[in-house]
C-alpha positions as CSV (number, residue, x, y, z in Angstrom):
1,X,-60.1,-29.6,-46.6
2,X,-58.0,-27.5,-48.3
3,X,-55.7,-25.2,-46.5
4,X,-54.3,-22.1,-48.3
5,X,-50.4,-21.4,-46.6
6,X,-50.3,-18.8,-49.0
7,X,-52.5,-16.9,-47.3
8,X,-50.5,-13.7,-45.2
9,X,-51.9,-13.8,-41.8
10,X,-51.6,-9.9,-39.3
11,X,-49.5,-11.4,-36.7
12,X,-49.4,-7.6,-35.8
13,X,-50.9,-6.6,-31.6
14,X,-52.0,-10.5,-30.9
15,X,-48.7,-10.7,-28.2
16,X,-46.6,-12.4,-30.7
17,X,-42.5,-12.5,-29.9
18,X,-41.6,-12.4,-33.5
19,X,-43.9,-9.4,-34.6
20,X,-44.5,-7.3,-31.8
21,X,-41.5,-8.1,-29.3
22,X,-38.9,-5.9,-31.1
23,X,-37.9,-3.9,-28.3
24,X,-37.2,-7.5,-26.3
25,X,-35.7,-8.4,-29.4
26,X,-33.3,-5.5,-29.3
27,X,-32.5,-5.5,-25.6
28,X,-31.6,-9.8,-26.2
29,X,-28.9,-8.1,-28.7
30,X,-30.5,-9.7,-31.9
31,X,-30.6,-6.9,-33.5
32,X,-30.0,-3.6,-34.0
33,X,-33.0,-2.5,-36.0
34,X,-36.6,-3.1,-35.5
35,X,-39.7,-1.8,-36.9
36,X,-42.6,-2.2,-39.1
37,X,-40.8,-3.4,-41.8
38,X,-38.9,-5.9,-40.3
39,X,-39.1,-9.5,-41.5
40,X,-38.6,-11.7,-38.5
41,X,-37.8,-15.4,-40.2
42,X,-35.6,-15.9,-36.3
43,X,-37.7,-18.0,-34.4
44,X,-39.2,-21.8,-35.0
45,X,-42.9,-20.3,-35.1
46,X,-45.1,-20.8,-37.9
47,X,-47.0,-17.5,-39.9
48,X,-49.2,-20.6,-40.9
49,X,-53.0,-21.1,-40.3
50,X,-53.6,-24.1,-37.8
51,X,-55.7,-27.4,-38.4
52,X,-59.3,-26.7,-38.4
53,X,-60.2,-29.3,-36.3
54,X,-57.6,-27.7,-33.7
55,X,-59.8,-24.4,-33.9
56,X,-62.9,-26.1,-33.6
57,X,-61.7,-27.9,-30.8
58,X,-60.8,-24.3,-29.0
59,X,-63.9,-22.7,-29.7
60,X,-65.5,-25.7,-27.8
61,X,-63.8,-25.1,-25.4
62,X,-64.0,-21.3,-25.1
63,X,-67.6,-21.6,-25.2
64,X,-67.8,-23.7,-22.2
65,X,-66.9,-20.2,-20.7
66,X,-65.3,-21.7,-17.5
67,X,-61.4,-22.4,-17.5
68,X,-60.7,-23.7,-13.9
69,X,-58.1,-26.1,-12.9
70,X,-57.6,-29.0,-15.4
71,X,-56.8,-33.0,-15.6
72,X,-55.3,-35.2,-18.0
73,X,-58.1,-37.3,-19.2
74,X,-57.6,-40.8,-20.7
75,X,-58.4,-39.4,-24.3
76,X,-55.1,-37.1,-24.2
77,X,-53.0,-40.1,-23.2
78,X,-55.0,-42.5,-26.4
79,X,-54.1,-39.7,-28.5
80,X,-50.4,-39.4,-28.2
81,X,-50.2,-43.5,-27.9
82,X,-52.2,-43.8,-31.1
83,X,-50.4,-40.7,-32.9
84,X,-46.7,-42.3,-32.5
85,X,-47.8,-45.8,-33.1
86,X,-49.3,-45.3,-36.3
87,X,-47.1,-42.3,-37.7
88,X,-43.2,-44.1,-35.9
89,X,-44.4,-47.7,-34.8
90,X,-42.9,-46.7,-31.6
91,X,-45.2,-48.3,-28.7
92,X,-45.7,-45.9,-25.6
93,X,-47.2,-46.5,-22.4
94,X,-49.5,-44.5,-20.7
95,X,-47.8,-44.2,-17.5
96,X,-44.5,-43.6,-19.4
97,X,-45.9,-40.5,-20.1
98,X,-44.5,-37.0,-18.1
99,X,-46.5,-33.5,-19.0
100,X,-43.9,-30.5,-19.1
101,X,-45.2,-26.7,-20.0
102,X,-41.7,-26.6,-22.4
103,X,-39.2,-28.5,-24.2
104,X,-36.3,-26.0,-22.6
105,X,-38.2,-26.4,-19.0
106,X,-38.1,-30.2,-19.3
107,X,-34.6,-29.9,-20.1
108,X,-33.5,-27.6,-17.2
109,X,-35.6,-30.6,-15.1
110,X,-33.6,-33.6,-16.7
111,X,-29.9,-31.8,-15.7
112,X,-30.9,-30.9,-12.4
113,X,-32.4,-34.4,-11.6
114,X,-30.3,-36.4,-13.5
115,X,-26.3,-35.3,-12.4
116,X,-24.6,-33.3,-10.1
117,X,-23.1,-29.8,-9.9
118,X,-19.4,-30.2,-12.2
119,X,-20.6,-33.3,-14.6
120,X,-19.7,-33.3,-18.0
121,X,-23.1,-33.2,-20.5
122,X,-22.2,-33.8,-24.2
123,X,-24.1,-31.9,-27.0
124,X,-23.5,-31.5,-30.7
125,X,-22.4,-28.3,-32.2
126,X,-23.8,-26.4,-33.5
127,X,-26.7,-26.7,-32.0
128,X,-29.7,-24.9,-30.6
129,X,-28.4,-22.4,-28.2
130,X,-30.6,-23.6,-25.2
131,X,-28.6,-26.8,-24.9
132,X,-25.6,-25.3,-23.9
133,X,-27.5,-22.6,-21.5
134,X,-28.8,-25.2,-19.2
135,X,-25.6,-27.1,-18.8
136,X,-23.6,-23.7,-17.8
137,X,-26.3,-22.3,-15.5
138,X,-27.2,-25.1,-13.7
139,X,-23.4,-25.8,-13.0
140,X,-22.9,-28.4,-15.4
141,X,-19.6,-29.1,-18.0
142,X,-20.0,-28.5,-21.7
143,X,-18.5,-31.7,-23.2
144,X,-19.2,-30.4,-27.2
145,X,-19.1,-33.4,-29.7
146,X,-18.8,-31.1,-32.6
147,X,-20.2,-32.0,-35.4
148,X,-18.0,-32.5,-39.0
149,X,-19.1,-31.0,-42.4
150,X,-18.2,-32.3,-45.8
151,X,-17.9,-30.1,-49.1
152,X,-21.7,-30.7,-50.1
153,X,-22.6,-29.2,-46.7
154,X,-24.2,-32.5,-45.2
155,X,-23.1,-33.3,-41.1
156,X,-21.8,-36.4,-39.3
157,X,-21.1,-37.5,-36.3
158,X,-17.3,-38.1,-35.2
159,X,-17.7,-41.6,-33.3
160,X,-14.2,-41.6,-31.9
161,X,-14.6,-38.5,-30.7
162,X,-17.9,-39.3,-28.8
163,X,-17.1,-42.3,-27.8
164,X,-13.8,-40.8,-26.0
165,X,-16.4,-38.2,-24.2
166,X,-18.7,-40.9,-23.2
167,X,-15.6,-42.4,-21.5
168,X,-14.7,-39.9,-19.5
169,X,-16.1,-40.7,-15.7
170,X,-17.4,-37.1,-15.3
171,X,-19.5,-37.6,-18.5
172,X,-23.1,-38.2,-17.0
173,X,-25.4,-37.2,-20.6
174,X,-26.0,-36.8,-23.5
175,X,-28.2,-34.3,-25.0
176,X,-29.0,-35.4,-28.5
177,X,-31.3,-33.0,-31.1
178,X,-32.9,-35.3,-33.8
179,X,-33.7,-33.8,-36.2
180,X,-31.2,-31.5,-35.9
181,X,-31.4,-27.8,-34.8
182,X,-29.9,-26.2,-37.4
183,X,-28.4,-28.4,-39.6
184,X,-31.6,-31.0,-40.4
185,X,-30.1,-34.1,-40.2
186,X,-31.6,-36.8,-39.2
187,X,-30.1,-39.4,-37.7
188,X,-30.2,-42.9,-39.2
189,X,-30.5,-46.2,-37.6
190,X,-27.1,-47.9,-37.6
191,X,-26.2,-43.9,-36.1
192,X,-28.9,-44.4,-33.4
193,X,-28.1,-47.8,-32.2
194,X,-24.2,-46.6,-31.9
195,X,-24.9,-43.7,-29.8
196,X,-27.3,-45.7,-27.8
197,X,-24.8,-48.8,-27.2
198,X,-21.6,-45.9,-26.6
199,X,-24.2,-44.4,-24.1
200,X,-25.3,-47.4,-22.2
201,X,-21.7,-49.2,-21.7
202,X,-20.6,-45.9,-20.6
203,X,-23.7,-45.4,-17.9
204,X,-24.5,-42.3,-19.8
205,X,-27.7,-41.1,-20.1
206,X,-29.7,-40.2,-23.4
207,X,-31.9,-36.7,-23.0
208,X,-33.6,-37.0,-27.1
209,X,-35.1,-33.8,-28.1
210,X,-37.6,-35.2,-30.8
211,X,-39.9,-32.1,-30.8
212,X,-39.1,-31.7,-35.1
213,X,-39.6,-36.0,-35.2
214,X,-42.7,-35.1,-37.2
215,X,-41.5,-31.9,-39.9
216,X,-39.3,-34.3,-42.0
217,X,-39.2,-34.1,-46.2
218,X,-41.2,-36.4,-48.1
219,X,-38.1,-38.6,-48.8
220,X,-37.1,-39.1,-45.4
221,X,-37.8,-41.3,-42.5
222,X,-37.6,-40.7,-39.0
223,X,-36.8,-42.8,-36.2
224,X,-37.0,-42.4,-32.4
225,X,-34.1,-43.4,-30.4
226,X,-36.5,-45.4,-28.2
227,X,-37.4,-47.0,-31.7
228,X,-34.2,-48.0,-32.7
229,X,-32.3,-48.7,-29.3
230,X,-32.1,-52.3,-27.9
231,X,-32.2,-51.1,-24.5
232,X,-34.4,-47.9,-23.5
233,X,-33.3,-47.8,-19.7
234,X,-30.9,-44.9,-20.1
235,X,-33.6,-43.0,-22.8
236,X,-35.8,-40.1,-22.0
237,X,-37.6,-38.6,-24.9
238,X,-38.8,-35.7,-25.5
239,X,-42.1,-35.0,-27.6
240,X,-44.2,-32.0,-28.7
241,X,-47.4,-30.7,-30.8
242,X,-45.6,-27.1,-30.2
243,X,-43.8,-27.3,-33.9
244,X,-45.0,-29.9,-35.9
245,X,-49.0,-27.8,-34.8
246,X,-47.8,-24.3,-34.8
247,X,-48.9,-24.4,-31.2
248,X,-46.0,-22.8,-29.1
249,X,-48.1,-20.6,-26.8
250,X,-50.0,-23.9,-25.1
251,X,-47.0,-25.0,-24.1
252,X,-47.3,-28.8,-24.5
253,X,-44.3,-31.6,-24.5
254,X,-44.6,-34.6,-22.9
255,X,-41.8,-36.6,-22.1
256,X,-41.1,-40.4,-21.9
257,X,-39.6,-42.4,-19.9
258,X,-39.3,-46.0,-19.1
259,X,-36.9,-46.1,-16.6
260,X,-39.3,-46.2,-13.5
261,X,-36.4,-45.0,-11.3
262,X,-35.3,-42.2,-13.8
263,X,-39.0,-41.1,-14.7
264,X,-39.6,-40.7,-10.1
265,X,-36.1,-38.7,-10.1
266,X,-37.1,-36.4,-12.8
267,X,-41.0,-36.2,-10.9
268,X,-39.1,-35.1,-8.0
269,X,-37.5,-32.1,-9.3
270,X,-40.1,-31.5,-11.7
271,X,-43.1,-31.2,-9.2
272,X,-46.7,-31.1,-10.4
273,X,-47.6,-29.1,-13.4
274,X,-51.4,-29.1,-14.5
275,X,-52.3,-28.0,-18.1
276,X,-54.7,-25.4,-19.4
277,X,-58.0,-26.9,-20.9
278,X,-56.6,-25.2,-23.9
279,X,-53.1,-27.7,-24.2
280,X,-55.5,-31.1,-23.9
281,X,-58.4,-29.7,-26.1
282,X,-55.5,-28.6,-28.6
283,X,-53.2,-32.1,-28.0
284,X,-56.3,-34.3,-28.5
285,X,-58.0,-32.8,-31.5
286,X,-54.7,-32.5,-33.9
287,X,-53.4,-36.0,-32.8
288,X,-56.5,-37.4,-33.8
289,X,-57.5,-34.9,-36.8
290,X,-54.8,-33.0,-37.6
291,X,-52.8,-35.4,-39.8
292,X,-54.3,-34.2,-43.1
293,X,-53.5,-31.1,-42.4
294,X,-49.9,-31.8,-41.4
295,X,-48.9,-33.6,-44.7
296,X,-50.0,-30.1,-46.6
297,X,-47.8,-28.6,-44.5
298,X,-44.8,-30.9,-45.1
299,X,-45.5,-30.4,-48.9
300,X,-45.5,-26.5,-48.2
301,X,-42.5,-26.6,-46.6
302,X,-40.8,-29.0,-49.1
303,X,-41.7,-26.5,-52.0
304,X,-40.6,-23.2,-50.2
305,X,-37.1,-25.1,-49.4
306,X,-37.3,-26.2,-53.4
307,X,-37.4,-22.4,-54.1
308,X,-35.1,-21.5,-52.0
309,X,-32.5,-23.5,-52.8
310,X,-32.7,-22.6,-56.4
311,X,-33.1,-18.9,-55.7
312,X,-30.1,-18.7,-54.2
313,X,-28.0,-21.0,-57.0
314,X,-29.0,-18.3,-59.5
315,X,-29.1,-14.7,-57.2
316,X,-26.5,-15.5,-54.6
317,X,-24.3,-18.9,-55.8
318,X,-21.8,-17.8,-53.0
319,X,-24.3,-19.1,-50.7
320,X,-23.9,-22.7,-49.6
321,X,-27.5,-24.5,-48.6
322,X,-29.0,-27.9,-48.7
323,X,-32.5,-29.2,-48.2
324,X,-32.4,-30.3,-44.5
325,X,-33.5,-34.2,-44.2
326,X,-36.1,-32.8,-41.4
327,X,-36.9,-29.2,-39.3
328,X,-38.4,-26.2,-41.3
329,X,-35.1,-24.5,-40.7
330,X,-32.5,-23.7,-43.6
331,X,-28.9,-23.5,-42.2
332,X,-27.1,-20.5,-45.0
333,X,-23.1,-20.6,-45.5
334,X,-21.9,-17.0,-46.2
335,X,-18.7,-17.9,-45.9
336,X,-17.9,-18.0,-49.8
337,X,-18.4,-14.1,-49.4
338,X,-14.6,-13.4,-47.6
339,X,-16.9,-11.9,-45.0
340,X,-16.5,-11.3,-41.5
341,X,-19.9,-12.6,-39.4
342,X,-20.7,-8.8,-38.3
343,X,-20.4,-7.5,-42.0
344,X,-22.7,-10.3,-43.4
345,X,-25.0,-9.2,-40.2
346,X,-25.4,-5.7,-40.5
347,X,-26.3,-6.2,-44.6
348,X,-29.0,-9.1,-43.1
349,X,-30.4,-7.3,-40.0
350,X,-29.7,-3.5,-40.3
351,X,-29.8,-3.0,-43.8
352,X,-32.1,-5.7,-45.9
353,X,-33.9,-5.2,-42.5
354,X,-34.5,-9.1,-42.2
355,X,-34.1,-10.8,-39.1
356,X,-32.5,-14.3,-39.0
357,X,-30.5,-16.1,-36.5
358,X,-26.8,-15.2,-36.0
359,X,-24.6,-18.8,-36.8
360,X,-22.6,-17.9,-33.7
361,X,-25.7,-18.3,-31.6
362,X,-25.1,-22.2,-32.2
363,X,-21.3,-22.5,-31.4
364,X,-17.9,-21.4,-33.1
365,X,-18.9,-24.1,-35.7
366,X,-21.6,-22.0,-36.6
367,X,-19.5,-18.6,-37.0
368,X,-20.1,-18.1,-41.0
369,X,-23.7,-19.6,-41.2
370,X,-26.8,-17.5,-40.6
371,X,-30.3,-19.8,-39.7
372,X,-33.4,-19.2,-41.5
373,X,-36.7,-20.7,-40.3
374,X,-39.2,-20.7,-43.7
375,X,-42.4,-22.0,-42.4
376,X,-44.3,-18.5,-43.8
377,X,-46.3,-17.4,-46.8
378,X,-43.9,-18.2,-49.9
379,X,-44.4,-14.3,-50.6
380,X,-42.9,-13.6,-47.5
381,X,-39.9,-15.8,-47.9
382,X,-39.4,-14.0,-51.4
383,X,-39.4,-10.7,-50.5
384,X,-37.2,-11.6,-47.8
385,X,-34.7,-13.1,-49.6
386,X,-35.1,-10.0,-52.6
387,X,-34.3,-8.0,-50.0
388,X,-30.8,-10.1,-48.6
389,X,-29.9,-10.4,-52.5
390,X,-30.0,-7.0,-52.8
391,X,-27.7,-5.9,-50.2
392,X,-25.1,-9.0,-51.7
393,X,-25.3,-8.7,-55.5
394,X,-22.1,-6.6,-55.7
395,X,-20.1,-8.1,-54.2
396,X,-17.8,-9.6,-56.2
């Protein structure tokens, strides 16, 4: 079928974060104004309809009118095994195969089962705040691998600078985003094989957050570090219907890994989680009937980042963006403005009354950037960005 992302969907009194959370919003110091007019492009959730064949498969289940304690049946372990074979080639076993209610959870669980109190974790800035939250409050090192940035806006990785990290006896991890929150990249294969072989030499283990492995452009290929690695001992992945399906309130990532003895540690501190009849009705019906839908979507997404990109090289030129090689996310550089962060914030938040994601959120590297997540209506998007352009146009 046809599906119509056009279409503006009331997000308004259905429990939603992004629309009717503006008073948490407030009190989590995102912003200083909220209300009815507010535009809130902050957080990777989708104001786009779902895959039929995900409804259907809810209703179904709603009408059985009983929702008691639920299994993992064989069908939701096919699906995911069948899902990444055919769309990565990457071969999964069922028992490989960990349920977690949450990416951020799962994470929490790795760090805690996986290194002691005063271990060094490396992570990429700037990255998704979460990554660093876990490290600090479970009593972990930040070890940051910052990122470097050419004139055209594109990231890479500083090897030597890694490498010297990964040497360090107190490094344990590795927490690895890929794609990339914020900046899209994707990594590449020579890329994953290096930070795999760095890791492994250095008895360093891999924690992949792969949850955007599926939102990529239509030019672009992604590869799982399982996928490209020669050795997968020191890999645990992490997967998820939540973004590429628009399905962040079933909370739904599974996470793999080979390692027997790594996959019992993590079980340990994990403990026994059983999902709503909601999460395996949803994870088996859009792994097995959502992929039509999905590459709509991508080409959606491709064209709103099309648009944007060439709205702003003719309204606001000052403002450096590039199509990201995968995420729905668009990482903005104000910095050819001479503004400070809290200027370019109040005309963003408080005056266009549009609410985005503060660069700083993601590190120091991040201080002149603002993040933009586009997977709405293309009408919202626009009058979104009208509004930004408006509060920028004179300056000079």
């Amino acid at each position: 079928m046809k599906y119509n992302f056009d279409e503006i969907v009331n997000r308004r009194g259905t429990y939603s974060v992004k629309w009717d959370g503006g008073q948490l919003i407030k009190n989590m110091g995102l912003t200083d104004r909220y209300d009815d007019e507010t535009i809130p492009l902050f957080t990777a959730d989708m104001d786009l309809p779902v895959p039929q064949p995900l409804i259907d498969a809810l209703h179904k289940t709603v009408d059985h009118r009983i929702f008691g304690y639920s299994i993992f049946p064989d069908e939701y372990f096919d699906a995911i095994q069948k899902w990444f074979k055919k769309r990565h080639d990457w071969i999964i076993q069922k028992e490989e195969i960990i349920f977690s209610p949450g990416t951020v959870h799962a994470l929490s669980i790795a760090v805690r089962a996986l290194t002691d109190p005063g271990d060094g974790i490396i992570i990429q800035r700037p990255v998704y705040p979460p990554f660093t939250s876990v490290i600090t409050a479970n009593g972990r090192e930040v070890r940051n691998n910052a990122f470097t940035c050419n004139d055209e806006g594109y990231y890479h990785i500083d090897f030597e600078d890694f490498e010297a990290k990964a040497k360090d006896e107190k490094t344990k991890m590795f927490i690895m985003c890929n794609p990339h929150n914020p900046t899209g990249r994707i990594f590449n294969t020579d890329e994953l094989k290096k930070l795999s072989e760095i890791c492994l030499k250095n008895d360093v283990i891999i924690v992949a957050d792969e949850i955007h492995g599926d939102l990529i452009r239509r030019n672009q290929t992604f590869i799982p570090i399982a996928k490209a690695a020669s050795n997968v001992d020191h890999i645990i992945t992490f997967t998820a219907i939540n973004k590429t399906f628009n399905v962040a309130g079933l909370h739904c990532t599974n996470v793999i890994i080979s390692n027997p003895e790594l996959r019992n540690k993590f079980i340990s501190v994990m403990g026994t989680h059983l999902p709503s009849p909601f999460t395996v009705s949803a994870l088996i019906a859009v792994y097995n009937e959502g992929e039509e839908w999905l590459e709509q979507l991508k080409e959606y997404i491709d064209g709103t980042m099309e648009w944007v990109v060439e709205f702003l090289a003719e309204r606001m030129p000052k403002v450096k963006v590039r199509i990201p090689e995968g995420t729905y996310i668009m990482w903005l550089d104000f910095s050819g403005y001479g503004l400070s962060p809290e200027d370019v914030h109040d005309r963003i938040y408080n005056k266009a009354n549009v609410l985005l994601e503060d660069g700083k959120m993601f590190g120091e590297e991040g201080l002149a950037y603002q993040r933009i997540c586009i997977p709405s209506p293309r009408p919202m998007i626009k009058e979104a960005l009208e509004r930004i352009t408006r509060e920028f146009e004179n300056i000079k």
